[in-house]
Structures are given as C-alpha cells and as structure tokens.
C-alpha positions as CSV (number, residue, x, y, z in Angstrom):
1,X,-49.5,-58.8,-28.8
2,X,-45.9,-58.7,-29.8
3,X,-43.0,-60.7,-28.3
4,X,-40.0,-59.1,-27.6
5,X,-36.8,-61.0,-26.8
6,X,-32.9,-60.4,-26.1
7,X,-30.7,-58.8,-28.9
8,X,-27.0,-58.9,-28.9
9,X,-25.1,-55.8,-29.5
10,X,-21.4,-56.2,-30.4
11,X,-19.3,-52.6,-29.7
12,X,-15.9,-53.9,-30.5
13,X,-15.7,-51.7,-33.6
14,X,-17.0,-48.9,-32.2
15,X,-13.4,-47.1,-31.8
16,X,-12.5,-48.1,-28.0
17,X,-12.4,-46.0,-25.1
18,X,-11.8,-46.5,-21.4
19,X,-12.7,-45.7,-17.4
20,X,-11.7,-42.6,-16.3
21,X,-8.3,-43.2,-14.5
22,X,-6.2,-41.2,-11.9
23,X,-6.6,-40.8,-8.0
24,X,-9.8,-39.7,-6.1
25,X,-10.4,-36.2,-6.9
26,X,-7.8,-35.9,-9.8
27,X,-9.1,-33.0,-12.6
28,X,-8.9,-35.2,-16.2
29,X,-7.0,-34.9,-19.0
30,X,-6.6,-36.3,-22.4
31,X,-3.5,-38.9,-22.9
32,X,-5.2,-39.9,-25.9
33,X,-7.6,-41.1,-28.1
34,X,-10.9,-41.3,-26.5
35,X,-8.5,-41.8,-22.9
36,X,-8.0,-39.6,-20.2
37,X,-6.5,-39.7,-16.5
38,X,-5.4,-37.9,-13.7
39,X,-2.5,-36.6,-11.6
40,X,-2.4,-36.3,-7.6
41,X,-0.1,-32.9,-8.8
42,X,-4.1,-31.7,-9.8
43,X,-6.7,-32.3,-7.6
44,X,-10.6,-30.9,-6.5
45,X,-11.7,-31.3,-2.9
46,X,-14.9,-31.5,-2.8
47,X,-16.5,-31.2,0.4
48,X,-16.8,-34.6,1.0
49,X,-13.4,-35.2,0.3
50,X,-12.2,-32.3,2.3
51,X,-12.5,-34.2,5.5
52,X,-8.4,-35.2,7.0
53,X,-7.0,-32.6,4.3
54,X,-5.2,-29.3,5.2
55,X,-7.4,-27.6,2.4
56,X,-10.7,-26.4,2.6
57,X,-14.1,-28.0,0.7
58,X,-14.5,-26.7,-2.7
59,X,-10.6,-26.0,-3.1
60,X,-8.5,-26.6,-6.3
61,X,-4.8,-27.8,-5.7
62,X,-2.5,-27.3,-8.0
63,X,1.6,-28.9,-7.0
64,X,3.8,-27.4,-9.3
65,X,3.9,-24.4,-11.8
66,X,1.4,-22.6,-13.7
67,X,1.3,-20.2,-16.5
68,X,-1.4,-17.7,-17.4
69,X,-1.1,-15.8,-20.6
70,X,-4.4,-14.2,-19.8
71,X,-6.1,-12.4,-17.1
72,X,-6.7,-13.8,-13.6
73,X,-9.6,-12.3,-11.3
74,X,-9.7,-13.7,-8.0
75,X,-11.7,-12.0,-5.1
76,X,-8.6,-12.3,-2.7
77,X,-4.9,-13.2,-3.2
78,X,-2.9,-14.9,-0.7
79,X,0.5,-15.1,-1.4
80,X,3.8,-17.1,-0.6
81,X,7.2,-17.0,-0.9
82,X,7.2,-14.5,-3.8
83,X,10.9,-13.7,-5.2
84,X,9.5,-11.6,-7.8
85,X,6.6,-9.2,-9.0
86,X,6.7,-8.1,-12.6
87,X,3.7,-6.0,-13.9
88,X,3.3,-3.3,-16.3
89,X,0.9,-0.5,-16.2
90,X,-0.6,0.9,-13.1
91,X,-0.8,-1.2,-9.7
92,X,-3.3,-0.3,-6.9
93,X,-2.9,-2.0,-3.7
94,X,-5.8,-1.2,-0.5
95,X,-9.4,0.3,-1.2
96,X,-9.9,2.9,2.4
97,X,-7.7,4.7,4.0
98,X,-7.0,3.3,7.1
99,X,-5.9,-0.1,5.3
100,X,-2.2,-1.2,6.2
101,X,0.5,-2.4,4.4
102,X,3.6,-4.0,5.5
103,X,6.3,-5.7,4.4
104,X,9.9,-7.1,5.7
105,X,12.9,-6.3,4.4
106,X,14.7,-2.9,2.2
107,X,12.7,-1.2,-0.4
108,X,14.0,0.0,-3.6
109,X,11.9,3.0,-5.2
110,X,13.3,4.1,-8.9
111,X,14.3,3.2,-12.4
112,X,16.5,-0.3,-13.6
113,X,19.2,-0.5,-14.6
114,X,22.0,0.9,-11.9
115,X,20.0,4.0,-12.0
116,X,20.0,5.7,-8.6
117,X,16.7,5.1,-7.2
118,X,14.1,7.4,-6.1
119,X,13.5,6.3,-2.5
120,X,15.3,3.3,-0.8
121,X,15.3,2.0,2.6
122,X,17.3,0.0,4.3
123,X,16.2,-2.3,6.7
124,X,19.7,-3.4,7.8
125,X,20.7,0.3,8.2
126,X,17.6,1.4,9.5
127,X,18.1,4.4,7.3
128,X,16.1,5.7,4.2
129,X,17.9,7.5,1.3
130,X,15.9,10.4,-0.9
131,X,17.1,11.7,-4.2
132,X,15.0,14.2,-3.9
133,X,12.1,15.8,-1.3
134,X,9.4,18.0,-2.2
135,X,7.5,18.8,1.1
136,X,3.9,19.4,0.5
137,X,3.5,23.5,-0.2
138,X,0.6,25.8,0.6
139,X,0.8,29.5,0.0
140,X,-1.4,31.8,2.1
141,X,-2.7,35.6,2.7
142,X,-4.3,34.8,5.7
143,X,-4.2,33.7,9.1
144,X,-4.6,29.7,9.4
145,X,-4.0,26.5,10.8
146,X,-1.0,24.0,10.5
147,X,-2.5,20.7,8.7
148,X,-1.1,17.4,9.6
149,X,-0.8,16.6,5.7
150,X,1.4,20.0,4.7
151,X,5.0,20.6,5.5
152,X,6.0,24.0,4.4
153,X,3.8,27.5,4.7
154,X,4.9,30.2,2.5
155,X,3.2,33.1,3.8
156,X,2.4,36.1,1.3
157,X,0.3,38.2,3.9
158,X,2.0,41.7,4.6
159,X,-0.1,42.2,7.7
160,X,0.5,41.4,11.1
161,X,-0.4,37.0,10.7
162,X,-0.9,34.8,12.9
163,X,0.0,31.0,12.5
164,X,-1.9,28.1,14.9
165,X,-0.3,25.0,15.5
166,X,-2.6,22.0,16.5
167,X,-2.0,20.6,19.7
168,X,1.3,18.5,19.6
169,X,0.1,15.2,20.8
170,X,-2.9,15.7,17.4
171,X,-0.1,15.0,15.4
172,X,2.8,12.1,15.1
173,X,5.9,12.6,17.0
174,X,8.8,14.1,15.1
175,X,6.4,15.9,12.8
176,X,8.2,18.8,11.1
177,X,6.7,22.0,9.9
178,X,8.4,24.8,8.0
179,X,7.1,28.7,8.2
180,X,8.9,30.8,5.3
181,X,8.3,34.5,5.4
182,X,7.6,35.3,1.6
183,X,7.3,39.3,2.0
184,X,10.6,41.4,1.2
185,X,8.6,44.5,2.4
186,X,7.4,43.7,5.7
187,X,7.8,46.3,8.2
188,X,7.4,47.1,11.7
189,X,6.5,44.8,14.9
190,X,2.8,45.5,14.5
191,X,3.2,42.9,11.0
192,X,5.2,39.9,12.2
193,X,4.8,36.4,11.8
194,X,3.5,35.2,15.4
195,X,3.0,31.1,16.0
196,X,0.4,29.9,18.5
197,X,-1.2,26.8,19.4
198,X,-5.1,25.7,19.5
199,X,-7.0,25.9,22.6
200,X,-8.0,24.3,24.9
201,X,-4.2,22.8,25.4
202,X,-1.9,25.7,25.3
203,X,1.4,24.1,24.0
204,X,5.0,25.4,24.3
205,X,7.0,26.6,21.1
206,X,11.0,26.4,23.3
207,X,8.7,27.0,26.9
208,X,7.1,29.8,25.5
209,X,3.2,30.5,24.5
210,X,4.0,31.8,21.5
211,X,7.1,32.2,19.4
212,X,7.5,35.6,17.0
213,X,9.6,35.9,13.9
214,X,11.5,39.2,13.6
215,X,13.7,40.0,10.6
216,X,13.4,40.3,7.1
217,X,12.0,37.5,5.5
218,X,12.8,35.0,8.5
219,X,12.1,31.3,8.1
220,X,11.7,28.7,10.6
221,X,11.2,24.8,11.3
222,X,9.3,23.2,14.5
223,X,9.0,19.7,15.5
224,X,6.5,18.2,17.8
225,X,7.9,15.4,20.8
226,X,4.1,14.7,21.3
227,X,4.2,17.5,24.2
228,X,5.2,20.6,23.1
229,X,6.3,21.9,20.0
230,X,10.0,22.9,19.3
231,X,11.9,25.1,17.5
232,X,15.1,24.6,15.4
C-alpha cells in the first residue's frame, strides 16, 4: 500500500493576482493586471441585498452617465428629467387606441432651424397656432350620416339629400362640421340640402328640427354645445 504525505506548492511565480475589491454588490471591473474592483457609482441588488434600499431586488444601479452606441430593448421605459430627445427615423409611441398621452408644457410641431413650425401650442397662452389645416374630406352622392372623425362633406348628389347629424351629446363639445353644396345646377325646393338629427333624441339645429339650405351652392358650419347643434 502506498504512503502518501504533504507536498509544498510555492505560487509566488505564478504572475500574482488579488481578492475581488469594491463595496457589497459593486459590478467588477479590470484596473489591471489580473486585478479588478468596484464602484458604489455601479451596483446589483440582489434580492437579498434589496432589503433597506429604495430599489427593487434584481435591480441594476447605475449613478452617473451612460453611453450606448448600440441598441437598447427594454420591456418598459420610465423616464426622468429628460431635457432632450434626439432620434432619427420613425417613432411610435402607444399600441390601442384608447392609450393616453400627456405631457406639460408648449409643443413645437415642424422643421429646425427658425423654420415656422407646423403645429405649436402654447401652454402659457393657452392657444395653438396652425400653418396650415386640412379638415378630413369625404365626397358623397347619397344621403348619410355625420362621422365623429370627418369635418367637411362635399355633397355631389343633385337630388333632393338629406344629411343626419348624430345626437350632440355622441360627440365632443365644440365639434365642428362643415356641409358644402358641390352642385352648380341644383334646382327647385324639391332638391335641397335638408340637415336632421338621429332618433331617438331629436336635437335642435338654431331651435329648429331641421335646418334647410337654399341657394346656389350654399355652405354651412354647425357646432355641437353637447345639447343641441348650432349653426354659424
């Protein structure tokens, strides 16, 4: 049977190297040659360590700047103190419709460079500025129905048509719809342009049931105050 003893193993050549150093938690980094350490400015909370700390187990903390020259893909963004956005290309921002958006403060809409903008809005002044509107547009031949998403109606039927307004409270106060008579040859009271309102609540268009236009090629604008509608 063979007999094994103690043997004596001497590292001090072996190139050096040290303990990890750096607080509890620290990510490490290399300061050198086989050496590394760590910076309370970089830190991992576990969930063990999470316990009398403000962040949540799991958590990365990072106390000061960083810069990505790649991609970052993060299932959701929280953001703070942001004094500026700068992205090229397309931007989407919600994924249904009935997400909401909001923000604090005027919004500038347009090109750089002292160019006059697009769309701004003033949250001082309580007043937004347009360069330019383009009202959504339909063009019809037949009776139909005022949508909530359309702003002007240019109507091409020669025939007597008739035009039904959803009930004002359907729709947001203030909204604004536009009727354009597109016909240079309409004739005779039997064709005009007559504007009604759905049943079963019979709205008023100026206290009246129903509001005719007359004339050649006539054109008019009506508002709803959640009520009634109104025309000016």
């Amino acid at each position: 049977m063979a007999n094994f003893g103690w043997a004596y193993v001497d590292c001090t050549d072996s190139g050096g190297g040290g303990q990890a150093a750096g607080p509890t938690g620290s990510i490490q980094f290399l300061t050198g040659a086989n050496s590394t350490n760590g910076t309370a400015a970089l830190l991992f909370y576990t969930a063990s360590e999470a316990a009398g700390h403000k962040h949540e187990p799991n958590t990365l903390v990072l106390s000061g700047n960083l810069l990505v020259t790649g991609s970052v893909s993060a299932s959701i963004f929280h953001y703070e103190d942001i004094t500026r956005i700068d992205a090229t290309g397309s931007t989407f921002f919600g994924n249904t419709s009935d997400d909401t958006h909001m923000r604090t403060g005027s919004l500038v809409v347009g090109a750089r460079n002292g160019i006059i903008p697009v769309l701004s809005a003033s949250a001082t002044e309580r007043v937004v500025n347009v360069s330019g509107f383009a009202g959504r547009y339909n063009s019809t031949a037949q009776n139909f129905t005022v949508q909530s998403n359309s702003h002007i109606y240019g109507i091409v039927k020669t025939s007597a048509t008739l035009v039904t307004f959803p009930a004002a409270n359907t729709v947001p106060t203030g909204f604004i719809v536009t009727i354009k008579d597109e016909v240079p040859t309409r004739t005779g009271a039997s064709n005009n342009i007559t504007l009604t309102s759905s049943s079963p609540v019979q709205n008023l268009f100026d206290n009246e049931t129903t509001y005719v236009l007359t004339g050649t090629m006539p054109a008019i604008s009506v508002y709803s105050n959640g009520t009634n509608w109104f025309v000016f």
